[in-house]
C-alpha positions as CSV (number, residue, x, y, z in Angstrom):
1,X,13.8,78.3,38.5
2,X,16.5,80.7,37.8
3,X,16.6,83.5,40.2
4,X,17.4,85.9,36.9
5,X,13.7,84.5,36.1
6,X,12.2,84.6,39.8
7,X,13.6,88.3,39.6
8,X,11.6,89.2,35.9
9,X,8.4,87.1,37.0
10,X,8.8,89.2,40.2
11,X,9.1,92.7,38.1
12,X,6.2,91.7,35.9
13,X,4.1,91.4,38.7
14,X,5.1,94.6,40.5
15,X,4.6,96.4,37.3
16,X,0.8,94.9,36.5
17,X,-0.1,95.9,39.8
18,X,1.0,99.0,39.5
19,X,-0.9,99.8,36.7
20,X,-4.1,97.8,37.8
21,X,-3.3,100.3,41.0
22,X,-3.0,103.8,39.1
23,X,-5.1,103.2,36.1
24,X,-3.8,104.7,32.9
25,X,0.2,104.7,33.3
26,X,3.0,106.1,30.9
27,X,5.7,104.1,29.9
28,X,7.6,107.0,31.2
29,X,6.2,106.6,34.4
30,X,6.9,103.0,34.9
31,X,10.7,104.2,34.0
32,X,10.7,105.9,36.8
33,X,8.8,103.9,39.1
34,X,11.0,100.9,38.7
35,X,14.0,102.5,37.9
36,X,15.0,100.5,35.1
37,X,15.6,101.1,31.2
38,X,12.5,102.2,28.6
39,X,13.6,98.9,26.7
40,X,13.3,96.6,29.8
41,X,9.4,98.0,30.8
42,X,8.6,97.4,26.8
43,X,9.8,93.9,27.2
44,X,7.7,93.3,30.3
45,X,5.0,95.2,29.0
46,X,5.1,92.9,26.0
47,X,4.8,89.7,27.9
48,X,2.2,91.3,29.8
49,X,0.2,92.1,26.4
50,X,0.7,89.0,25.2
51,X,-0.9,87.7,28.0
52,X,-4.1,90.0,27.6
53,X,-3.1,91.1,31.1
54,X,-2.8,95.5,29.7
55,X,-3.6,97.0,26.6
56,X,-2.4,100.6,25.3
57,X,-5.5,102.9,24.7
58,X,-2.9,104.9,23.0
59,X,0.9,105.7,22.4
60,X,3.1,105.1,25.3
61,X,0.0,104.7,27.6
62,X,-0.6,101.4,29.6
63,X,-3.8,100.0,31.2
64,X,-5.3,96.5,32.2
65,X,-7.6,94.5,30.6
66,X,-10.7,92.9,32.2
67,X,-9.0,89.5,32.3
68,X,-8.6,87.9,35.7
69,X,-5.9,87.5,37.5
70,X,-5.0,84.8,40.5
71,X,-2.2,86.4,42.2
72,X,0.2,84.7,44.2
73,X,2.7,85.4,46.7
């Protein structure tokens, strides 16, 4: 694997956990959080709603889903 693509899988992560961790998050808060741009967190936060991993209750606010997850390290 590309370690561009290590480095996203490894963002996704951080982020899902973070909002599994803190409930109902704001994009804006995830901005700040990880430091990177509003368009990057959308993109992850895409993949992650594709996924059925977070859902938006409502605009611009991100919370998980009751699917499980099997983390690994």
């Amino acid at each position: 694997m590309k370690p561009s693509t290590n480095r996203m899988l490894n963002r996704i992560k951080c982020i899902y956990m973070f909002i599994r961790d803190n409930g109902i998050v704001t994009t804006q808060e995830l901005v700040e959080e990880f430091g990177i741009t509003p368009r990057t967190i959308q993109r992850d936060l895409n993949v992650l709603a594709y996924n059925d991993l977070v859902k938006s209750p409502s605009r611009g606010k991100w919370t998980t889903t009751q699917r499980k997850v099997k983390m690994s390290s």
